[in-house]
Each structure stands twice: as C-alpha cells, then as structure tokens.
Backbone bond lengths (Angstrom), bond angles and torsions (degrees), N, CA, C in turn:
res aa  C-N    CA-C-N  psi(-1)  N-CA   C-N-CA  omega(-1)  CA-C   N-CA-C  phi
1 X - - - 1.444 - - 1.526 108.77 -
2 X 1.423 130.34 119.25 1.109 118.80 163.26 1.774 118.93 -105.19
3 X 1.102 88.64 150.53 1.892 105.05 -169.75 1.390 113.76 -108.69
4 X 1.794 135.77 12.21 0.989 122.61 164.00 1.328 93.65 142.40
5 X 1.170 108.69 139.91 1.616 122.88 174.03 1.896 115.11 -64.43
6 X 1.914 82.85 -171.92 1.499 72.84 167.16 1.418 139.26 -95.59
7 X 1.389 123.79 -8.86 1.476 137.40 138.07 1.156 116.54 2.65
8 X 1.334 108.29 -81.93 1.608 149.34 179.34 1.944 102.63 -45.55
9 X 1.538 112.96 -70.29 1.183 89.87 -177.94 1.814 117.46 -83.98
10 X 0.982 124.20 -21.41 1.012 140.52 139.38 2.097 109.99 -6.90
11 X 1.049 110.67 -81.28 1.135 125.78 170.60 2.090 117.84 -62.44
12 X 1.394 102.74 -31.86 1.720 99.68 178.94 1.441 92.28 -76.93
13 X 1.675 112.30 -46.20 1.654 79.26 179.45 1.562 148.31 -103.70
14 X 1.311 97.27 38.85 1.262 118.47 159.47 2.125 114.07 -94.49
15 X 1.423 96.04 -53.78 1.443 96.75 163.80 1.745 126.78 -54.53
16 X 1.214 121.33 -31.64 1.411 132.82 -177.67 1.392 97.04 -91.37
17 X 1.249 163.28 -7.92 1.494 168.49 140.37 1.363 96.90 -58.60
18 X 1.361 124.35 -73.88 1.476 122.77 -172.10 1.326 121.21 -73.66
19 X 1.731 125.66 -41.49 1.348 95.57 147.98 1.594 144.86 -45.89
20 X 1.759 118.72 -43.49 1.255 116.97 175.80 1.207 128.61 -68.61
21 X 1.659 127.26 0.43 1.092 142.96 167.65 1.351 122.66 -96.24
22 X 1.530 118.21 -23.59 1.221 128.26 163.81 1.677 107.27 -91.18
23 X 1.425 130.30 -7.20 1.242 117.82 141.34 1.511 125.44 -45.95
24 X 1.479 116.84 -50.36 1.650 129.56 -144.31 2.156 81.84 -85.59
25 X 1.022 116.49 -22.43 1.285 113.90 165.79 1.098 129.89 -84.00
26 X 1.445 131.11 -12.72 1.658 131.94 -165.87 1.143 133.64 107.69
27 X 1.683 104.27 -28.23 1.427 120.41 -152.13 1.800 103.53 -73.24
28 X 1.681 97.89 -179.98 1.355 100.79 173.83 1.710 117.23 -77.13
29 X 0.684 124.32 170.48 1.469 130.89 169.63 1.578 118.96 -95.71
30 X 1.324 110.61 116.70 2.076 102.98 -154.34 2.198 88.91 -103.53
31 X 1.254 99.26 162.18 1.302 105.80 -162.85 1.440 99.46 -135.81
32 X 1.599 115.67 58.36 1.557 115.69 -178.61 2.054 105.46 -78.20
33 X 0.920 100.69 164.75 1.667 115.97 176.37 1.775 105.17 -134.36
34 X 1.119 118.27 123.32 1.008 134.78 179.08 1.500 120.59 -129.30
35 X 1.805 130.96 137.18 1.533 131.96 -152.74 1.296 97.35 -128.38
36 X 1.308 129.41 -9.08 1.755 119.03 158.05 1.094 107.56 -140.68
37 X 1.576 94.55 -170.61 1.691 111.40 -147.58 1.535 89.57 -73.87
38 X 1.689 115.72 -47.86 1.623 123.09 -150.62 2.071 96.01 -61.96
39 X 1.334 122.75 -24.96 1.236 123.19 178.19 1.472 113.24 -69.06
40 X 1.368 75.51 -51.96 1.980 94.28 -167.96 2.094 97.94 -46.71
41 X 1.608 114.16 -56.38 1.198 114.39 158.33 1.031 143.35 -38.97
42 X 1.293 124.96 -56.33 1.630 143.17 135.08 1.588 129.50 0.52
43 X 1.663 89.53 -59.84 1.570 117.41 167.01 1.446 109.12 -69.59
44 X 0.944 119.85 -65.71 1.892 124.49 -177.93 1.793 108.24 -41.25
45 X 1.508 113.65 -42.76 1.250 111.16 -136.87 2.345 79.67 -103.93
46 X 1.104 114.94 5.86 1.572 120.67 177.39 1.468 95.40 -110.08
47 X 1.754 112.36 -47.28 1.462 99.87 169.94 1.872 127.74 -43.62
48 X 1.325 99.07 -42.12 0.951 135.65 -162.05 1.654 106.79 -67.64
49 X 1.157 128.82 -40.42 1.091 157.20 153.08 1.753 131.51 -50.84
50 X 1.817 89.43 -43.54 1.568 102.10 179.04 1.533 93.90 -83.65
51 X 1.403 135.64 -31.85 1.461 101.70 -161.60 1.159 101.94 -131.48
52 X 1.805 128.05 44.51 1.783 118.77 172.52 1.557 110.96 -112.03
53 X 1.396 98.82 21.12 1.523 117.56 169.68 1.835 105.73 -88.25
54 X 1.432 87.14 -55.13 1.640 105.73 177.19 1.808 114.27 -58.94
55 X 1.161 118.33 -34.91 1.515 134.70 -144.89 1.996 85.72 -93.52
56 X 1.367 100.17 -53.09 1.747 122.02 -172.53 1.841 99.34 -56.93
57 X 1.130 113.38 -40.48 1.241 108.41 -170.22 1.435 116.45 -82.65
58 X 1.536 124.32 -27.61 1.487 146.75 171.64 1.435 115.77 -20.68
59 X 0.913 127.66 110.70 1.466 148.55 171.57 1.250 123.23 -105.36
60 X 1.372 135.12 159.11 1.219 141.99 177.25 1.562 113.41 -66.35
61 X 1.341 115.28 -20.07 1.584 120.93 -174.83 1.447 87.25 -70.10
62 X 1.293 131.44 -64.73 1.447 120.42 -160.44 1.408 118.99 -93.05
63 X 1.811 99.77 52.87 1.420 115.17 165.26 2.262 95.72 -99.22
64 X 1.483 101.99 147.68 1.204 112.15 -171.97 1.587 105.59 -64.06
C-alpha cells in the first residue's frame, strides 16, 4: 500500500517542525499546501528563517 510520495512527506516534515515550534511560542498554526519540491523548499528555507532567532535564544528555562 502506498500512502504518499516524497513531496508529501517531505513537506509534513517541515510543516510538523514549524507548527510544533510555533506552538512553544503561542502562535497560530498556518495550514499552507504546497505541489512541488521548489515550494515545498521555499517554505522550509522562510520557515527556517522565521524561527532560528527563537530556536538561538532557547534555554533550559523554557523547557515544559
């Protein structure tokens, strides 16, 4: 049985990284859809961008 290429996971785990990190911040949870790789990249590398300010500053205090 196959359940989805690599696109597909490709893309959850960039979305499932950046949502659960924009949990530990407050934020909303964004629900983009993306159909190639060059997006799917696109997305990672803005994700990537929005939260290594947040990630850089991370300390043990703001473990749960």
């Amino acid at each position: 049985m196959q359940t989805g290429g690599i696109l597909e996971t490709l893309f959850h785990i960039v979305d499932v990284e950046y949502s659960w990190i924009s949990a530990l911040q407050g934020e909303e949870d964004r629900e983009p859809r993306f159909k190639d790789i060059q997006k799917v990249k696109a997305l990672s590398d803005l994700y990537k961008r929005e939260l290594e300010g947040f990630l850089q500053s991370w300390s043990s205090s703001l473990e749960c």
